[in-house]
DOVO-728279 format. One record per residue: residue in three letters; z, y, x of N, C-alpha, C in turn. Coordinates in steps of 0.05 Angstrom, whole numbers, plus 5000, padded with zeros to 4 digits. Last residue first. Layout:
! residues N
alaZYXZYXZYX...
END
This chain:
! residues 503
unk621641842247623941802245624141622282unk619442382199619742302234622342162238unk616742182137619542192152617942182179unk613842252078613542212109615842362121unk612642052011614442132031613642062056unk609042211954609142101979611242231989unk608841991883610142131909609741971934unk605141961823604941821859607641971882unk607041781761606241951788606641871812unk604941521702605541391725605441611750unk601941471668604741521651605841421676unk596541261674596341591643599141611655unk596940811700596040981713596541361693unk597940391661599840531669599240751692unk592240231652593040421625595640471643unk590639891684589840131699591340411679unk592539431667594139511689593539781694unk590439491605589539271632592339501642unk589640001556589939721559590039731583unk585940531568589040451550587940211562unk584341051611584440791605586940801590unk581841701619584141551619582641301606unk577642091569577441981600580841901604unk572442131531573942191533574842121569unk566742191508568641961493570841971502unk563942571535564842581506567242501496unk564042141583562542371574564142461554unk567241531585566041861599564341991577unk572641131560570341271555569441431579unk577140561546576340831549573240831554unk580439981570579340121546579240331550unk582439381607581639671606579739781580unk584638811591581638931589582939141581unk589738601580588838561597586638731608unk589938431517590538681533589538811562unk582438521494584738391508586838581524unk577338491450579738591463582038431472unk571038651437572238361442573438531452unk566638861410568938911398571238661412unk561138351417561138641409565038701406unk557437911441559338041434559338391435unk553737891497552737701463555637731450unk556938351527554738171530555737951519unk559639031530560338771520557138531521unk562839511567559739351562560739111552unk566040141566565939821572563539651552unk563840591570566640491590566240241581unk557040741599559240781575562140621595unk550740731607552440921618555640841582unk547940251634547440351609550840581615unk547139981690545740161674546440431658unk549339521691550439711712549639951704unk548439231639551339251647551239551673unk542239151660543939361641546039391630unk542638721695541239051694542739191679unk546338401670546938511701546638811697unk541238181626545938241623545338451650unk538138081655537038341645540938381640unk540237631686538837841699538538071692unk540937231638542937411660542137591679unk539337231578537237321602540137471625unk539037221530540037021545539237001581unk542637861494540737621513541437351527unk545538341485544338171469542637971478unk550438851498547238711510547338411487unk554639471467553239141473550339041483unk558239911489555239881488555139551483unk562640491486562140301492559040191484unk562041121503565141011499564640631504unk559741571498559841451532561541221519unk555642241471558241891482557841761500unk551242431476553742591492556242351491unk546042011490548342131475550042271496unk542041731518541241951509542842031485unk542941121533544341381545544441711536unk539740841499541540861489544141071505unk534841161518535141181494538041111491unk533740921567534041221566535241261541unk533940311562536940491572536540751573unk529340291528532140211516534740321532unk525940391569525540571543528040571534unk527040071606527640291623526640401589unk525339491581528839591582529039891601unk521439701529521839501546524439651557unk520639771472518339621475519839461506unk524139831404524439931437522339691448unk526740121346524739881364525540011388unk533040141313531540241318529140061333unk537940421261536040081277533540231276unk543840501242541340551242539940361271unk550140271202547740241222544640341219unk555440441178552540571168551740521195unk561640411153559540221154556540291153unk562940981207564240921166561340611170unk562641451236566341311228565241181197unk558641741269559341741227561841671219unk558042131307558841911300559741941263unk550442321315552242401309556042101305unk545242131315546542261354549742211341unk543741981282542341761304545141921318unk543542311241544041961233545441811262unk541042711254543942711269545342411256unk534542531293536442611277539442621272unk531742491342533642781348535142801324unk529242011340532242011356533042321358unk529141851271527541921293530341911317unk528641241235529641421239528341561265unk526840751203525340951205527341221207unk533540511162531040491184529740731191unk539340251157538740531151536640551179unk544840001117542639941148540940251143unk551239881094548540001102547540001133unk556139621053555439591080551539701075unk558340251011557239931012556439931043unk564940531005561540631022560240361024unk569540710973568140480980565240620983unk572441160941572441040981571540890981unk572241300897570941350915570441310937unk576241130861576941440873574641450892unk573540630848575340810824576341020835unk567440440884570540490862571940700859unk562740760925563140630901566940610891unk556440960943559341020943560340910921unk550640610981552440720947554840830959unk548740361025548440661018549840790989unk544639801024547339871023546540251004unk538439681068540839601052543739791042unk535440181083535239881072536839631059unk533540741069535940601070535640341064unk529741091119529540851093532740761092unk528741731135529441531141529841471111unk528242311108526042191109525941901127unk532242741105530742791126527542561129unk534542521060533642721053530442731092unk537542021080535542001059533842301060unk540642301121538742141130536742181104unk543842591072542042771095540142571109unk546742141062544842351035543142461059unk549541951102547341731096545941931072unk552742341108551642281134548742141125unk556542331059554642631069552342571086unk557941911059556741921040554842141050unk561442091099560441861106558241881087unk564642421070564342511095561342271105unk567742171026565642371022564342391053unk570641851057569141801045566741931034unk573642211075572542081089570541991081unk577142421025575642571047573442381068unk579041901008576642050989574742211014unk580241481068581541721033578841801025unk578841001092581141061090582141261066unk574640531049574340771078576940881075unk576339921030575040161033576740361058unk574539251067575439481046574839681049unk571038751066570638971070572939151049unk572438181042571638231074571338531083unk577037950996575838161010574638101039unk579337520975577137580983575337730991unk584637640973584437450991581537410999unk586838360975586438130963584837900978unk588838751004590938520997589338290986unk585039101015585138991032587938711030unk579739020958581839210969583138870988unk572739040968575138930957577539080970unk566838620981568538820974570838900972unk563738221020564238280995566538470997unk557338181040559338291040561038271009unk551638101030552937851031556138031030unk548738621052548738521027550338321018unk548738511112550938741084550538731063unk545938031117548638071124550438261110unk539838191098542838131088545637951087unk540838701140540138641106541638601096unk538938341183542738561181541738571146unk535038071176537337951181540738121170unk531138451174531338311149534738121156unk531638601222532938821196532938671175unk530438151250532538251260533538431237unk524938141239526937891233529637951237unk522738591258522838551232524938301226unk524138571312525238821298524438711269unk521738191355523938081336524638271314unk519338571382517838301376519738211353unk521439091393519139001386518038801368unk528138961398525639001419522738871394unk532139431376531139221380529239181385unk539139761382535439821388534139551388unk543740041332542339871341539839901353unk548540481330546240471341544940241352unk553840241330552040411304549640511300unk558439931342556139861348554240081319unk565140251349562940081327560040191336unk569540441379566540301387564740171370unk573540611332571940891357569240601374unk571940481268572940381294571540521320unk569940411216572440561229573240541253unk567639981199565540151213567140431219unk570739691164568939891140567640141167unk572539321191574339561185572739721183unk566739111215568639081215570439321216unk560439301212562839311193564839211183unk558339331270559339631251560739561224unk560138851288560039101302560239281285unk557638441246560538481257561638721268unk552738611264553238561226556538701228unk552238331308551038671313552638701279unk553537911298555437971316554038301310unk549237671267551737681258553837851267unk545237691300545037841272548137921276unk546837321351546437701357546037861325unk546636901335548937081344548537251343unk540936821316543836691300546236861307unk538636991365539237151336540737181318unk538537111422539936871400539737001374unk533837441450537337471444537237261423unk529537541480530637311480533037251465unk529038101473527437971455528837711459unk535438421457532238331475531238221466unk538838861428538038611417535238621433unk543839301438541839301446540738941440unk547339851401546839441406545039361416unk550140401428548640281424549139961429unk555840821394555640581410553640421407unk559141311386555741231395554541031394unk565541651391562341391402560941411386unk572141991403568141871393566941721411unk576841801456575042051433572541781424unk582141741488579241641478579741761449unk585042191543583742121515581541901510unk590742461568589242261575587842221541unk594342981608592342921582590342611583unk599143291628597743131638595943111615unk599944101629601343711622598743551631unk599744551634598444461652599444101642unk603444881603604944881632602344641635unk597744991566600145231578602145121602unk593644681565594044841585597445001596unk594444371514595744291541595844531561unk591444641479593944751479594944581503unk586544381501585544691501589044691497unk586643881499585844051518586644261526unk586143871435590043831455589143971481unk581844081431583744251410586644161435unk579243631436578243851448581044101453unk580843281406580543241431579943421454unk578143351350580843441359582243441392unk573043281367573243491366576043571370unk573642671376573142971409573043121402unk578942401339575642491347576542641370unk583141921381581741961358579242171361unk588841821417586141741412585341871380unk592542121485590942161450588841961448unk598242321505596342131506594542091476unk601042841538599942811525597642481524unk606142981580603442871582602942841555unk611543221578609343241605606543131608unk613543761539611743521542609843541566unk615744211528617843971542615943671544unk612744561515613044571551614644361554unk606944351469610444371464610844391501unk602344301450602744611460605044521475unk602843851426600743881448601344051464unk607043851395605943731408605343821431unk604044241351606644351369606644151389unk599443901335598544171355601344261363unk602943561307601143491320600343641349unk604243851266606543711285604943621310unk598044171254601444201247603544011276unk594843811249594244081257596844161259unk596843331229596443381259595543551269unk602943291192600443361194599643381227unk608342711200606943041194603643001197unk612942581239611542481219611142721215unk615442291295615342551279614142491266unk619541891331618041831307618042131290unk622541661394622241791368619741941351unk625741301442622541331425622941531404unk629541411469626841281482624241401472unk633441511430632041831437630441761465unk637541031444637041221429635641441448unk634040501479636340621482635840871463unk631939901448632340081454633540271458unk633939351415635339491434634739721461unk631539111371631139131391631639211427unk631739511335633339231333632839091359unk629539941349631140001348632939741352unk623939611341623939761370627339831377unk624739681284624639351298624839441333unk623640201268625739951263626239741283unk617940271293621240481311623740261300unk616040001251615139951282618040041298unk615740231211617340071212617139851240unk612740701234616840811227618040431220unk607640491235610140581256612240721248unk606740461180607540191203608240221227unk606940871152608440761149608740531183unk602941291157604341331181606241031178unk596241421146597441251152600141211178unk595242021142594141781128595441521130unk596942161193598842321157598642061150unk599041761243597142011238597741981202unk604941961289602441771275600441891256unk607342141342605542211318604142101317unk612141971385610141961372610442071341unk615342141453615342261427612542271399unk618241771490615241861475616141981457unk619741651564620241791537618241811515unk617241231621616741411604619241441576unk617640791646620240871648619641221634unk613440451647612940631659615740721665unk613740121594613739941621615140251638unk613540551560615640441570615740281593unk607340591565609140861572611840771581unk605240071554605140211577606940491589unk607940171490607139871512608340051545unk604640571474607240621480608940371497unk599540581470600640791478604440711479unk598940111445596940131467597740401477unk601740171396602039981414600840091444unk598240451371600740561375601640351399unk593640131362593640391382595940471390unk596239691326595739661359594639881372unk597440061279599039951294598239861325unk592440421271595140531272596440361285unk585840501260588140271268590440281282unk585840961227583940761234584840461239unk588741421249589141241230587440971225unk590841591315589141581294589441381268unk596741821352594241621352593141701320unk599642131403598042221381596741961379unk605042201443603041921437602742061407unk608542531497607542561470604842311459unk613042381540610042331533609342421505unk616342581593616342561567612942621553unk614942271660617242421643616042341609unk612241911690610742231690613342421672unk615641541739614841571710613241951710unk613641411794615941461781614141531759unk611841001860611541151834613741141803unk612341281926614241171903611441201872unk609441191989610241381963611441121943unk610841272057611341142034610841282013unk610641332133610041502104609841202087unk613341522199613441302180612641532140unk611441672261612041792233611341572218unk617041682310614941582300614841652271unk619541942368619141982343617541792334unk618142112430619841942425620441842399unk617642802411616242522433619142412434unk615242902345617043082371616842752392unk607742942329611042902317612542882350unk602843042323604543242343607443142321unk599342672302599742662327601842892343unk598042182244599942502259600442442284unk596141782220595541892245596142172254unk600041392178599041622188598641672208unk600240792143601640842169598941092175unk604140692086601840862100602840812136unk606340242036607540372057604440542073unk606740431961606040301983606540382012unk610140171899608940441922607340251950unk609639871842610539861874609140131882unk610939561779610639841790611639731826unk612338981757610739011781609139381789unk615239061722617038931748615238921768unk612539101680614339381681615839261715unk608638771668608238951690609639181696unk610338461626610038351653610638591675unk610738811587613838771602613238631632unk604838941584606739041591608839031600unk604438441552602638461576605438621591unk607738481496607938251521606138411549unk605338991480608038911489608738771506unk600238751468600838981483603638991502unk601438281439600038281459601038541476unk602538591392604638401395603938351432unk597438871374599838951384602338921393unk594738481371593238551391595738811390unk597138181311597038011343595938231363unk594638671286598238621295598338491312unk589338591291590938831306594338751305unk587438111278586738281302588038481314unk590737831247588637621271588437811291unk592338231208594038091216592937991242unk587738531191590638751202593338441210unk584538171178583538381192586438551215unk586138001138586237761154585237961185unk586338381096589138311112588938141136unk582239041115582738731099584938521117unk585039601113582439471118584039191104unk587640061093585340001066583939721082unk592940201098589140281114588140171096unk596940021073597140341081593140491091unk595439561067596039671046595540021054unk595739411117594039311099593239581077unk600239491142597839641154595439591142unk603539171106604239411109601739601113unk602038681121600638761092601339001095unk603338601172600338651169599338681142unk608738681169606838831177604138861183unk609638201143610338481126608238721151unk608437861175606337811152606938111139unk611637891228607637881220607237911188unk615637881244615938041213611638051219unk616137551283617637461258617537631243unk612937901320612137751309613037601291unk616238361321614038461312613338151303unk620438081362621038171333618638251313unk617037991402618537751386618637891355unk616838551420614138341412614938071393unk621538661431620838751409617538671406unk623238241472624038261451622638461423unk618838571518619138231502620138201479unk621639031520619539051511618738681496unk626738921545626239011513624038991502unk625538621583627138431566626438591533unk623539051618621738881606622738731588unk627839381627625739431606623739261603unk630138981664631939061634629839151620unk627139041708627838751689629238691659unk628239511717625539471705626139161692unk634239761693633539681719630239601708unk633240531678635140221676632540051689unk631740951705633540941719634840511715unk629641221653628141091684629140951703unk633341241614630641041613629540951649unk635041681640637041431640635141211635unk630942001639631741911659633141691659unk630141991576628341941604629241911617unk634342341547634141971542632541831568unk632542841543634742701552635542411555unk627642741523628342991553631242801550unk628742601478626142451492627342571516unk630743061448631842781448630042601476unk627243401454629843421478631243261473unk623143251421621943261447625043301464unk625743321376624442981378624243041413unk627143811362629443691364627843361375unk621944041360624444171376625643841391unk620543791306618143691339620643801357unk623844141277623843741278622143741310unk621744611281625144471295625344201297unk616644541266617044691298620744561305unk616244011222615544261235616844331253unk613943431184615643571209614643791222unk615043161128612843281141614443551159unk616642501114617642811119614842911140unk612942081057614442141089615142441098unk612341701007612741921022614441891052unk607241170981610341210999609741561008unk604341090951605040790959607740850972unk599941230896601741390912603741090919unk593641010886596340930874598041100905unk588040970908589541260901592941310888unk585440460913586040570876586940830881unk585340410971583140350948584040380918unk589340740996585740810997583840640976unk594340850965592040640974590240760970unk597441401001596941240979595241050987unk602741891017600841621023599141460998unk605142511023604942221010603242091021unk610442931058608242861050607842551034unk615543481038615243171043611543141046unk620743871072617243891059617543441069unk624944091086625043921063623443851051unk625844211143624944481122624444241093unk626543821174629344041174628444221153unk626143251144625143451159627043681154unk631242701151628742781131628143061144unk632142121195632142401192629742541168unk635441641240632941681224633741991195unk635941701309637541651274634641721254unk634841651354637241441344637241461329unk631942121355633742091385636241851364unk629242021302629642251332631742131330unk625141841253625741791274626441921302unk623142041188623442041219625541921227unk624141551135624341851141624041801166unk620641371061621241321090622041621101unk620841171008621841381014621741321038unk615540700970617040820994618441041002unk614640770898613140890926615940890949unk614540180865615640380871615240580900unk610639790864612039830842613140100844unk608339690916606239820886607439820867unk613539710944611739820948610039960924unk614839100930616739430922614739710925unk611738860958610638810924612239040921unk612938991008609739050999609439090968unk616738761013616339061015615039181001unk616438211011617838340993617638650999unk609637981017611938051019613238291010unk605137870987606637590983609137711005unk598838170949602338190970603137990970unk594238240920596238040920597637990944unk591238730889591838730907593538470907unk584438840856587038750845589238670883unk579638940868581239130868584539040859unk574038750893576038640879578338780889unk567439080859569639050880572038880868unk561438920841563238820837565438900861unk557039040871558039340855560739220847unk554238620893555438810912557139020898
END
């Protein structure tokens, strides 16, 4: 397990320029691409050596200025072109995303640390997807007709009512680093269908694959100052954003603390806000559950993309009878892992996105140890700057510890018993998350039960992490509120008008 494979092997031409020479990339406003009006740059590096990979402009109050009345002026004419026309773009720039697959999944490789077969199978295809779904449904926005029971309209009159739906205007799209390209996707897919403006922020850590995202969006034949590309800090470009009066909506994923923070600066003209935040996310393993599937898949759940992922399964509960066959199983599943930076061909796990994080995660699993939970597998911090967190299990926990309540963001399952299913749905409800949950059985009755049950936004049964565009995504409680993905994601970037005429 201590062995990492750190040597990276690119096979496109960006990528190899890349660890030779760091990227100069610049924003994106209203058509042109732009270095920050105050001359401040930020860097990037690989999360797994710390090698500096690329700078980007770090944008303040005139850059966010100048992105959001690019966006103000470009919207309407956006709204206005015909929907058959914005779906042609949106198609096209799924085409184009997919003749540059391989640079952009070593791009999001390289820039995240996760593993390539990882940033190509799942998320570039699941941002190529986005697009496609979308153009479908840029031709299927409709209003609907009402027939009203108004009774004092003038005699001889009849009252006829309709609403329209029209775009919400200019969108601000915050996403997280984690998985940069299909979130970005999953925010801006839907906004265009919509006849929306965006004005995105990618997040510091990882901004490259959307500026070469805005490229291809551009070749594509977007209309200048549709889309544009701030780059920066997110206390910073981020919070002007939020605050900014030329933004009519706000769309966010990442933590609920920062989640809290857009909330709180949306107020000023009242913008729209849509979020997925934190999880929790209990695995619930019945006694009947397949094991063969259910190890692997609960294994899969928290450490796929090193357990970075707002629904990673992190809360396992297992019933009684199976709980020893079941820990000896996850064991060693994370023990079997192998290591590695995200270019190289044997990696299954890379590392955690920066040092910070890393430390952060390390913090979570020292304090378990200290409080008097077992680490059963895993638990090291490991290579050459520290971002490698080994895959961990982590037993004999209580449920008020913060192992248990807290989200960690990083490969660290705790596993727990449960005797019968009214113990297992208090317990796995007994979070301030809400975001997602897996069932584990062969038992369609108990699936049902606790599909209607278990309180979160979407329930997965003998799977964990399964996405489609198609399939609605979001949270309650905590975890946030708005849908990305399915038909219901153009609901964030969509307003209703009604009209009633006496006619």
């Amino acid at each position: 397990m201590k062995n990492i494979h750190l040597t990276p092997e690119p096979r496109t031409d960006l990528v190899q320029a890349m660890l030779k020479k760091p990227l100069e990339a610049k924003m994106f406003i209203g058509g042109e691409w732009c270095e920050a009006a105050g001359g401040q740059w930020l860097t990037t590096v690989d999360p797994a050596t710390g090698q500096e990979i690329g700078r980007f402009p770090e944008a303040a109050s005139e850059d966010v200025d100048r992105a959001v009345v690019a966006a103000a002026e470009a919207q309407p004419r956006w709204a206005e072109t015909p929907p058959a026309e914005r779906a042609r773009i949106l198609w096209r720039i799924a085409e184009l995303m997919e003749a540059h697959i391989d640079e952009l999944s070593e791009l999001e490789s390289l820039d995240q640390g996760k593993p390539l077969y990882v940033a190509r199978w799942a998320e570039v295809l699941g941002a190529i997807a986005q697009f496609r779904f979308f153009a479908g449904q840029a031709t299927a926005i409709e209003g609907k007709t009402i027939r009203p029971s108004i009774t004092y309209q003038p005699e001889g009159k009849r009252v006829e009512a309709w609403t329209y739906r029209e775009p919400v205007g200019v969108v601000a799209a915050i996403v997280p680093w984690n998985s940069p390209l299909v979130l970005t996707a999953m925010k801006l897919a839907p906004a265009l269908a919509a006849g929306c403006a965006v004005c995105l922020k990618p997040a510091e850590d990882t901004s490259l694959s959307a500026l070469r995202l805005a490229q291809l969006m551009q070749e594509a034949g977007l209309p200048d100052g549709v889309l544009n590309v701030v780059t920066g800090l997110g206390p910073k470009a981020g919070a002007l954003l939020a605050a900014h009066h030329g933004i009519d909506k706000v769309a966010f994923t990442g933590s609920t603390e920062t989640g809290r923070a857009i909330v709180e600066s949306s107020k000023g003209n009242l913008k729209r806000v849509s979020l997925e935040l934190g999880g929790k996310s209990p695995v619930i393993l019945l006694e009947d559950a397949d094991l063969t599937l259910a190890i692997k898949g609960a294994a899969n759940a928290i450490f796929f993309n090193a357990g970075q992922v707002c629904v990673a399964g992190s809360r396992a509960y297992v019933h009684r009878s199976i709980y020893d066959r079941v820990l000896e199983g996850l064991a060693t599943e994370a023990n079997s892992l192998t290591l590695g930076h995200g270019l190289n061909p044997v990696t299954q796990m890379g590392p955690l996105v920066s040092v910070k994080q890393a430390e952060r995660v390390s913090g979570f699993i020292e304090r378990a140890r200290q409080g008097g939970a077992t680490v059963v597998a895993g638990g090291e911090r490991l290579g050459p700057i520290g971002t490698f967190i080994q895959p961990t299990i982590i037993a004999d926990v209580k449920p008020d510890m913060e192992i248990v309540r807290e989200e960690v963001f990083g490969p660290v399952l705790v596993v727990q018993r449960f005797e019968d299913l009214d113990e297992v749905v208090a317990a796995a409800n007994d979070s301030k998350y809400g975001l997602a949950a897996s069932v584990w059985t062969e038992s369609l009755s108990a699936a049902h039960r606790l599909s209607r049950r278990i309180k979160a936004g979407t329930i997965w049964i003998n799977t964990h992490s399964m996405y489609d565009a198609s399939l609605p995504i979001g949270g309650i409680k905590q975890s946030g509120y708005g849908r990305d993905s399915g038909i219901e994601a153009l609901d964030n970037y969509l307003e209703t008008k009604t009209v009633c005429a006496v006619l």
